[in-house]
MDAnalysis code that builds the backbone (N, CA, C; Angstrom):
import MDAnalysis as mda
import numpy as np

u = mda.Universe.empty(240, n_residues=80, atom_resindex=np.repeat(np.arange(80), 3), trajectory=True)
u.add_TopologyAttr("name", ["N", "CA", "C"] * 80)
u.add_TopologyAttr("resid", np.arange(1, 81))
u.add_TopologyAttr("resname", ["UNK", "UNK", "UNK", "UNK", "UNK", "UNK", "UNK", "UNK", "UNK", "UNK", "UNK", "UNK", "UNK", "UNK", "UNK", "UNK", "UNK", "UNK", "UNK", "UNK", "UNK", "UNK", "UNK", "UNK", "UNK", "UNK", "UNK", "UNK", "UNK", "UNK", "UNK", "UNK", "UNK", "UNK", "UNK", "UNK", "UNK", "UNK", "UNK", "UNK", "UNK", "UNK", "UNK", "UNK", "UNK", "UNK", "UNK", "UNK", "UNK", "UNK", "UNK", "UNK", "UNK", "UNK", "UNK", "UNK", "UNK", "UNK", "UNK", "UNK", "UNK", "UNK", "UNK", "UNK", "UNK", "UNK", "UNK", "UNK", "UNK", "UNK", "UNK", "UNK", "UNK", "UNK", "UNK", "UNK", "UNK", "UNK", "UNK", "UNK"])
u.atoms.positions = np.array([
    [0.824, -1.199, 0.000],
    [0.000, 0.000, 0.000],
    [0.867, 1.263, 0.000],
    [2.153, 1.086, 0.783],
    [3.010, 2.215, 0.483],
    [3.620, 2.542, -0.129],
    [3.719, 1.816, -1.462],
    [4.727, 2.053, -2.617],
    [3.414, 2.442, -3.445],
    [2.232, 1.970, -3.592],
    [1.241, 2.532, -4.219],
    [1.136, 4.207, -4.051],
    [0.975, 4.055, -2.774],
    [1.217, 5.509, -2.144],
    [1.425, 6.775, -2.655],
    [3.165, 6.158, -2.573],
    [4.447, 6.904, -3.257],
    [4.179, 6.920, -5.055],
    [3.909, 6.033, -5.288],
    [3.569, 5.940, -6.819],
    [2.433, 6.607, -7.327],
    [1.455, 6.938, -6.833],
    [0.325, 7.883, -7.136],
    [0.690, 9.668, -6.858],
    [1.742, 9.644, -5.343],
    [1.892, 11.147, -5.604],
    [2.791, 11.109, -6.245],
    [3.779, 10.957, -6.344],
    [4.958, 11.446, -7.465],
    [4.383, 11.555, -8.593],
    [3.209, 10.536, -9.400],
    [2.567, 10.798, -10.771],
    [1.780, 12.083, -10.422],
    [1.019, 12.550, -9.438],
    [-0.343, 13.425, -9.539],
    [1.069, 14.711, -9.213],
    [2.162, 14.779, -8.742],
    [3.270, 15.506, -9.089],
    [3.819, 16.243, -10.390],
    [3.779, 14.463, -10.981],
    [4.424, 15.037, -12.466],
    [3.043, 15.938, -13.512],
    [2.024, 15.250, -13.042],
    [0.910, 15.978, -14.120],
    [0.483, 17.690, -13.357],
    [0.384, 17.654, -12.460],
    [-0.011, 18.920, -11.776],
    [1.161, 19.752, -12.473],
    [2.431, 19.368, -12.546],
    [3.589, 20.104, -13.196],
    [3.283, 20.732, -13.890],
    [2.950, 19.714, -14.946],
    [2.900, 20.105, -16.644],
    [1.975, 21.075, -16.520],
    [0.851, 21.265, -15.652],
    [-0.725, 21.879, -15.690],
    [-0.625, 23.352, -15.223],
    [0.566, 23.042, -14.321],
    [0.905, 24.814, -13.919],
    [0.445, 25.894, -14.575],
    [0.795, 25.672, -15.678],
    [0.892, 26.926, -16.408],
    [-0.779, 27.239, -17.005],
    [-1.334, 26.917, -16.839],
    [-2.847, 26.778, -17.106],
    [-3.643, 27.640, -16.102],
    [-3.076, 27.471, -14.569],
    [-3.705, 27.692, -13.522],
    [-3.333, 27.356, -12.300],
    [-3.199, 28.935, -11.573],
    [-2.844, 28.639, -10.234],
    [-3.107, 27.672, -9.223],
    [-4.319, 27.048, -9.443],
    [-4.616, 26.002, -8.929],
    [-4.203, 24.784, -9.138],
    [-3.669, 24.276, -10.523],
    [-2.735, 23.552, -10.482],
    [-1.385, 23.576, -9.901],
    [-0.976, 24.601, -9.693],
    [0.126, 24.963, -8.965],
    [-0.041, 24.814, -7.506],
    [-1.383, 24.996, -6.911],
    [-1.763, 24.297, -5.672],
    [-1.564, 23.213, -5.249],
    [-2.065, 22.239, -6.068],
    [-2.247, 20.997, -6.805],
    [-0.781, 20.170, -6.115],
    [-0.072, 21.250, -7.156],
    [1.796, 20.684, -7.450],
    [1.925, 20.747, -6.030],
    [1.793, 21.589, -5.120],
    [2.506, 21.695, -4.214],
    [1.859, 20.751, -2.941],
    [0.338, 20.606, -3.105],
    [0.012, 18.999, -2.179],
    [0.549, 17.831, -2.464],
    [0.264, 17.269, -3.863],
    [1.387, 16.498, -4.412],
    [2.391, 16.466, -3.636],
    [2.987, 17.244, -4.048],
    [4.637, 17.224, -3.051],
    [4.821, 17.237, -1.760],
    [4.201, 18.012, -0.682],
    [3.884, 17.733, 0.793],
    [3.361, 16.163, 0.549],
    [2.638, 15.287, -0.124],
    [2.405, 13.887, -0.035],
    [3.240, 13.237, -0.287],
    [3.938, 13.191, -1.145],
    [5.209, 12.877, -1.435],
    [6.613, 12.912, -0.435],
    [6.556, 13.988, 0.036],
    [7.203, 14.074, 1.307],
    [6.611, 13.505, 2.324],
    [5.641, 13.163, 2.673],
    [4.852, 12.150, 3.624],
    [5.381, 10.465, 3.225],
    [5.316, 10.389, 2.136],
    [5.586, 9.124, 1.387],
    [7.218, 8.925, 1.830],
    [7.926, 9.944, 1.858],
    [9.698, 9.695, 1.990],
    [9.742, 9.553, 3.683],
    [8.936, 10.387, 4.015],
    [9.334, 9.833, 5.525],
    [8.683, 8.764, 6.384],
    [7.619, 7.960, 5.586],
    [6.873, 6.818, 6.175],
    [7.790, 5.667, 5.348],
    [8.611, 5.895, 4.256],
    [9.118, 5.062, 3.589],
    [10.862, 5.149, 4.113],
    [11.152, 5.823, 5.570],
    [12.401, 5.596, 5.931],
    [13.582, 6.810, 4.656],
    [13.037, 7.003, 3.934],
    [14.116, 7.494, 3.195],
    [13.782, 9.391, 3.060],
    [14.133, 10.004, 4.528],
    [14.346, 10.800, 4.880],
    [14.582, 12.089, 3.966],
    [15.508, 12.014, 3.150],
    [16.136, 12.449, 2.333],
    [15.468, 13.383, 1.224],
    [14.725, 12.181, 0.552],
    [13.774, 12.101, -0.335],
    [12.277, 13.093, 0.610],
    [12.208, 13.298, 1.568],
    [10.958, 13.883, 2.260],
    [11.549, 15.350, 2.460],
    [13.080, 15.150, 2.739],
    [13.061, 16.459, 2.979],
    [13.122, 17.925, 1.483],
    [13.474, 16.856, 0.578],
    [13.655, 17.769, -0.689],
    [11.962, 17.879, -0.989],
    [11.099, 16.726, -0.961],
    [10.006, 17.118, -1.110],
    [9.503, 18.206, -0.307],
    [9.931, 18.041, 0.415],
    [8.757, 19.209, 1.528],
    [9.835, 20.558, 1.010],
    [10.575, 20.677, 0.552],
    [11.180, 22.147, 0.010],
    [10.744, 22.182, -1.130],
    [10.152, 21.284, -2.068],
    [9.725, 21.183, -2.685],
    [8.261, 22.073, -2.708],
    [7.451, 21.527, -2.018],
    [6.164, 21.779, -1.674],
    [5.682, 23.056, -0.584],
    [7.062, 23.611, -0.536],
    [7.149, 24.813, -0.172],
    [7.072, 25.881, -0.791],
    [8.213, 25.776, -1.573],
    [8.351, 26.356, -2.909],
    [7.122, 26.401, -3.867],
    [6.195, 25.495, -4.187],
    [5.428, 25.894, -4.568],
    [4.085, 26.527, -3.582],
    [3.978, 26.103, -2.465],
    [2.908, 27.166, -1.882],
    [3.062, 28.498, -2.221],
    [4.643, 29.122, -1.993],
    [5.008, 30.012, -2.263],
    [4.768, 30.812, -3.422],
    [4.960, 30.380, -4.113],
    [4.331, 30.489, -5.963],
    [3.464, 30.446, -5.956],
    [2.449, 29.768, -5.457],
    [0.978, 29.531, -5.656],
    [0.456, 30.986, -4.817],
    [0.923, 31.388, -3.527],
    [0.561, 32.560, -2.950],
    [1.205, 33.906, -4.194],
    [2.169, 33.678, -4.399],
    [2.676, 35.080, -4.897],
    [1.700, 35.337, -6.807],
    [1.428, 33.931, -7.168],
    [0.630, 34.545, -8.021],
    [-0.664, 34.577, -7.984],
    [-1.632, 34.451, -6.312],
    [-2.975, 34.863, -5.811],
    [-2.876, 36.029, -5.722],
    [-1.395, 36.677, -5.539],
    [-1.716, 38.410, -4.697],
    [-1.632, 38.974, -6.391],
    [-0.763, 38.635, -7.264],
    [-0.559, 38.944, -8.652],
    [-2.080, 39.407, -9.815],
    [-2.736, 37.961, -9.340],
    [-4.031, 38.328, -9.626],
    [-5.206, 39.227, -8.967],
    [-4.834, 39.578, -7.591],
    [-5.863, 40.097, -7.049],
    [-5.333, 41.694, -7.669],
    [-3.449, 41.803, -7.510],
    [-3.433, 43.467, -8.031],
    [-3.744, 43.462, -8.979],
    [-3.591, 42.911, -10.001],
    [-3.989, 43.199, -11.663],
    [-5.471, 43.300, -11.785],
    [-6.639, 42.575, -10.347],
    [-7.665, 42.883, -10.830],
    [-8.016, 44.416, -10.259],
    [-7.477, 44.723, -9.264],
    [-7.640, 46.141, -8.511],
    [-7.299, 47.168, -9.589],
    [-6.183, 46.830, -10.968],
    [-5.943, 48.162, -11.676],
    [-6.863, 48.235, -12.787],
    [-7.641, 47.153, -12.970],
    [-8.688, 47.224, -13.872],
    [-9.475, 48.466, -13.978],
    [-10.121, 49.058, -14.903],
    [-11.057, 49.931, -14.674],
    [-12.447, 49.089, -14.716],
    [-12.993, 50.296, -14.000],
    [-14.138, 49.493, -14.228],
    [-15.349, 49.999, -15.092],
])
């Protein structure tokens, strides 16, 4: 069950990737993925692997926040 696990987030990883660019919410996406994935490295002993994920999945919260505020200014300069 735990290599299934690991094998479902690393894939819902790689596709959320590709999807980024579509929508911030895929970029959400990317970055649960990866906090699971990092769950997966540290229930699977290999430490290592959890900790790059979870910088991983940092990094994209991060991104995922900086282009929520991106969209909210661009909608504030709108006219109306």
């Amino acid at each position: 069950m735990l290599t299934a696990y690991g094998a479902l987030a690393v894939t819902l990883m790689m596709v959320f990737y590709s999807l980024e660019s579509r929508s911030r919410w895929f970029t959400f996406a990317f970055a649960v993925a990866c906090l699971a994935s990092s769950l997966y490295g540290w229930l699977a002993g290999t430490w290592p692997f959890g900790v790059v994920e979870l910088v991983w999945g940092l990094i994209a919260l991060r991104k995922f926040v900086q282009r929520q505020s991106e969209r909210v200014s661009s909608d504030r300069r709108r006219p109306t």
